[in-house]
BAVEX-856593 format. One record per residue (C-alpha): residue in three letters; residue number from 1; x, y, z. Coordinates in steps of 0.25 Angstrom, whole numbers, padded with zeros to 4 digits. Each point is the difference from the previous one (the first is absolute). Example, Ala and Ser with C-alpha at 12.3 -4.5 7.8 and 13.67 -1.06 7.14 Angstrom:
BEGIN
BAVEX,ALA,1,0049,-0018,0031
BAVEX,SER,2,0006,0014,-0002
//
This chain:
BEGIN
BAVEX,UNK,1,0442,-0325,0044
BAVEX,UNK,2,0009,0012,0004
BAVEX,UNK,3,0007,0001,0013
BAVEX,UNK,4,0004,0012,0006
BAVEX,UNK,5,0007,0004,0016
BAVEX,UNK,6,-0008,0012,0004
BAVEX,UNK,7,0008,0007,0011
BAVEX,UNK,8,-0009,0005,0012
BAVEX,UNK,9,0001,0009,0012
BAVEX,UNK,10,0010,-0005,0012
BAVEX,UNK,11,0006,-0007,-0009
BAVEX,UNK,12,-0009,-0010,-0002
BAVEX,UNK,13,-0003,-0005,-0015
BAVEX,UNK,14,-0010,-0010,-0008
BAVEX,UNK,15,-0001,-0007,-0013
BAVEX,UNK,16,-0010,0006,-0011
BAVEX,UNK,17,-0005,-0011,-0010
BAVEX,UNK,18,-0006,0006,-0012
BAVEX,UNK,19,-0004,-0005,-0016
BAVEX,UNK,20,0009,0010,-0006
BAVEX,UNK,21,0012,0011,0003
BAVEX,UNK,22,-0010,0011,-0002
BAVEX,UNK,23,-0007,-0004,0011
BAVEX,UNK,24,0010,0001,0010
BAVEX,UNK,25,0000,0014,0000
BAVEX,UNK,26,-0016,0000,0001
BAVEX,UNK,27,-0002,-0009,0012
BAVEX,UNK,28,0015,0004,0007
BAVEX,UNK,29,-0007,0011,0008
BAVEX,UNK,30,-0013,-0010,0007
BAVEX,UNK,31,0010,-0008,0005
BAVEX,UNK,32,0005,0009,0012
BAVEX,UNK,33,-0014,0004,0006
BAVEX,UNK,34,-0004,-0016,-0002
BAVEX,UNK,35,0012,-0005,0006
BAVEX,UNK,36,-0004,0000,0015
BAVEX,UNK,37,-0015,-0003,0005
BAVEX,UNK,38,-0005,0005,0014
BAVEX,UNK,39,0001,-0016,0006
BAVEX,UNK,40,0014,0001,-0006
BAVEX,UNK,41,0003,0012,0007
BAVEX,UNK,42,-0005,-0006,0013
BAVEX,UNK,43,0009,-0013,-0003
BAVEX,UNK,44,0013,0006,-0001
BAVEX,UNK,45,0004,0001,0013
BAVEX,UNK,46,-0001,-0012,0004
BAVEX,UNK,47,0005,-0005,-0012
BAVEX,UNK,48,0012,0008,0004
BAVEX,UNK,49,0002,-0005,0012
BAVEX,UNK,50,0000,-0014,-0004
BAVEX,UNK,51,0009,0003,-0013
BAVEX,UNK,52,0009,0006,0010
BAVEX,UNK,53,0003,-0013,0007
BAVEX,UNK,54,0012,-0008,-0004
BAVEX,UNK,55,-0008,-0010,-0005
BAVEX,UNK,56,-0013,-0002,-0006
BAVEX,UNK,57,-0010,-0011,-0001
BAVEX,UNK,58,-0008,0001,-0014
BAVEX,UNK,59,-0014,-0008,-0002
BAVEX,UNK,60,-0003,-0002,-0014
BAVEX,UNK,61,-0015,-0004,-0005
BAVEX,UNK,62,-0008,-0003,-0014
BAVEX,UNK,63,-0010,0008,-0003
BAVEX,UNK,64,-0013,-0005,-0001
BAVEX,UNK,65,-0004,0007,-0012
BAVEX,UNK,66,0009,0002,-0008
BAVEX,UNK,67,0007,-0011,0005
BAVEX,UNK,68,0015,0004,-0005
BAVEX,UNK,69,0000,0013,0009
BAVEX,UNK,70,0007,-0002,0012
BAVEX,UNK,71,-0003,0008,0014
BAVEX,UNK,72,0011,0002,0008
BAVEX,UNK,73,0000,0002,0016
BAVEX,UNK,74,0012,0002,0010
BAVEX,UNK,75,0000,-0003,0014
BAVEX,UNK,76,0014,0004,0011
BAVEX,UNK,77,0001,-0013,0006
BAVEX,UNK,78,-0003,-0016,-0003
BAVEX,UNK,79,-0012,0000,0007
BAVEX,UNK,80,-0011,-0008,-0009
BAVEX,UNK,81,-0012,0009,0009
BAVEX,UNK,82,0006,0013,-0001
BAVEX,UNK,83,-0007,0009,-0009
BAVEX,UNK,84,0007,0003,-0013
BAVEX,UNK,85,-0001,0013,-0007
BAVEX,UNK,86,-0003,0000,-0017
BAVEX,UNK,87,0012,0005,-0006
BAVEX,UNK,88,-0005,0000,-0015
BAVEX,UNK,89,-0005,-0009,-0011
BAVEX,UNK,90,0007,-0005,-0011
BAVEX,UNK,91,-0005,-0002,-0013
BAVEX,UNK,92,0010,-0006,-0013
BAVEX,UNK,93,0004,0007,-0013
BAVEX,UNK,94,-0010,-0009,-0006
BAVEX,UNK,95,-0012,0004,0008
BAVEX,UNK,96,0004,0015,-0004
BAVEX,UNK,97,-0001,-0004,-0012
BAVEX,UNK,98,-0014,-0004,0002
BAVEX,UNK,99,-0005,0012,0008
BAVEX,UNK,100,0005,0008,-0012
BAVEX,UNK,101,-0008,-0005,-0010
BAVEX,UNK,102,-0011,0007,0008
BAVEX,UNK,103,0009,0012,0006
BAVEX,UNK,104,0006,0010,-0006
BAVEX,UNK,105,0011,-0001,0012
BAVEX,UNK,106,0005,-0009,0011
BAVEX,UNK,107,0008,0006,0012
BAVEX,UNK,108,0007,-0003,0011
BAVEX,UNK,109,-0004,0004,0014
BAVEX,UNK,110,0004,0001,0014
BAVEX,UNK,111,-0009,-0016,0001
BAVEX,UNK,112,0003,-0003,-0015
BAVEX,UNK,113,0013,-0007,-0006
BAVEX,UNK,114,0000,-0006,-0013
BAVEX,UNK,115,0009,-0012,-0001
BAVEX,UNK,116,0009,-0004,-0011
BAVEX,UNK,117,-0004,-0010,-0010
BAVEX,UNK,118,-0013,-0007,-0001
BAVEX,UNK,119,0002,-0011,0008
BAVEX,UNK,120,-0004,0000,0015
BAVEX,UNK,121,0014,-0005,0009
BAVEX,UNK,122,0005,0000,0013
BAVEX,UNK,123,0012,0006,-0008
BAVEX,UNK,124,-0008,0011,-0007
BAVEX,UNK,125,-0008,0002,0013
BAVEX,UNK,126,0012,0004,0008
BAVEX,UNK,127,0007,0008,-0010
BAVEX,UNK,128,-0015,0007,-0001
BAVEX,UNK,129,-0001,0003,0014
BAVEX,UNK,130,0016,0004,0000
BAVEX,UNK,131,-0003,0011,-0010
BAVEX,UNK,132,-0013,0005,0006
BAVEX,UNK,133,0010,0002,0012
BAVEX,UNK,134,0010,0008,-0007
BAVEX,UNK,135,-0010,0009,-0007
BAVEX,UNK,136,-0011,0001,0012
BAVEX,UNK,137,0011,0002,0010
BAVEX,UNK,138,0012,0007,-0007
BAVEX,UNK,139,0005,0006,0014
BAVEX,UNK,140,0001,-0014,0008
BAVEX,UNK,141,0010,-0012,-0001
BAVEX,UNK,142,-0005,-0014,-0005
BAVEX,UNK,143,-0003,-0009,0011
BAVEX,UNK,144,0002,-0016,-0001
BAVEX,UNK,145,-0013,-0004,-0005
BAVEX,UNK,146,-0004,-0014,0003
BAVEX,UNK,147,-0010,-0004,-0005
BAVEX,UNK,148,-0008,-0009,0010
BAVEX,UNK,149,-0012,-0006,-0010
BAVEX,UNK,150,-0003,0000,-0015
BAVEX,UNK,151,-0013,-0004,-0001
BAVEX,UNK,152,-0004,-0013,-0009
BAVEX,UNK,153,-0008,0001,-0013
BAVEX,UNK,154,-0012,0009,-0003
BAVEX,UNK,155,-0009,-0015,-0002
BAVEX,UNK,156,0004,-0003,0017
BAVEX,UNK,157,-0003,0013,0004
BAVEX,UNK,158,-0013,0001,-0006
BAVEX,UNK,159,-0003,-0015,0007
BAVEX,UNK,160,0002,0009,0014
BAVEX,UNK,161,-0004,0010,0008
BAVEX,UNK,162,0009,0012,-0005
BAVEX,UNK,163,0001,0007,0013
BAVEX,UNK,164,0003,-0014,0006
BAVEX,UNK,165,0011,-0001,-0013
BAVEX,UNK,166,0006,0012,0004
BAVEX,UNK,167,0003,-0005,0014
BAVEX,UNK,168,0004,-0015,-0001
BAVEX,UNK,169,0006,0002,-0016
BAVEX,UNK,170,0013,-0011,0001
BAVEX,UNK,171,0012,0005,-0006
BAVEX,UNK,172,0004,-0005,-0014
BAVEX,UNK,173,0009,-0010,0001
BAVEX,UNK,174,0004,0000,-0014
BAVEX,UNK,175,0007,0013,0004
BAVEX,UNK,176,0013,-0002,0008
BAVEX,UNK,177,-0002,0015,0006
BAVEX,UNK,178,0002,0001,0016
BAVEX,UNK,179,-0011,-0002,0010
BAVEX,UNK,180,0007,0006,0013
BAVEX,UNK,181,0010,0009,0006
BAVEX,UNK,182,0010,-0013,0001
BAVEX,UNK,183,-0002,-0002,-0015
BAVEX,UNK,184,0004,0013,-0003
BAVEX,UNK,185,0010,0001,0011
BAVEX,UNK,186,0006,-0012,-0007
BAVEX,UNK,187,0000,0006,-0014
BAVEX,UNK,188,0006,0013,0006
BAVEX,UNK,189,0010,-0008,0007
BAVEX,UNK,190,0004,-0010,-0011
//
């Protein structure tokens, strides 16, 4: 698998994924006009306005099918009943591979990010949604992200209701990640 950074316009940029160096230069120019769908479009500003808070709280899910895809959604405040907004979905290195054998390319988009590794991690969850940051938003600062709930394993969420999930998922408590504005206050502080 070939990786290549496509730079795009306002300065934003995406990761091409390709079998061979040849075919960087074929599939380079679809990657622009694909990069941002119509509800896309319609969900950037409000993406900006939360982005442009100080601090951030980041929902993290399983996908349902395939399971190692995780769907990312932001929300201003701590408040379990506001309504958060989809960021973007992040798939693993190994799941591009995947795709690939299928594809002849994999791109990243406004609401695609493809995470390091294979594996599925808090860790690489973070740093995925950090670099969908930096290249969606290149003109914006980085906000403290907190991220207020990682889902539990595919196997649990398939026992539940997903939109249920969604609203009651506990965060993990494996991760030692803050949970509120006196956490972080803390960690800033300390």
């Amino acid at each position: 698998m070939i990786v290549a950074k496509v730079p795009l316009s306002a300065g934003r940029s995406a990761r091409l994924f390709v079998h061979g160096a040849a075919d960087v230069a074929l599939f380079t120019p679809a990657v622009e006009p694909s990069f941002m769908e119509e509800d896309d479009r319609e969900r950037e500003p409000a993406l900006r306005e939360v982005l442009a808070k100080s601090l951030v709280y980041v929902d993290a899910h399983a996908g349902i099918d395939p399971a190692d895809v995780q769907h990312l959604f932001i929300r201003a405040t701590d408040d379990p009943d506001e309504i958060p907004i989809l960021a973007c979905a992040i798939a693993t290195e190994a799941r591009v591979e995947q795709t690939l054998a299928e594809a002849p390319y994999v791109a990243e988009t406004f609401s695609f990010q493809v995470s390091s590794g294979n594996l599925v991690t808090p860790a690489g969850t973070i740093a995925a949604f950090e670099g969908w940051f930096e290249r969606t938003f290149p003109d914006m600062r980085l906000p403290i992200i907190c991220f207020a709930r990682l889902s539990e394993t595919i196997e649990q969420l398939q026992e539940l209701d997903l939109d249920w999930a969604i609203l009651q998922a506990e965060p993990d408590d494996s991760a030692s990640l803050p949970s509120s504005v006196d956490d972080v206050q803390g960690l800033v502080a300390a």
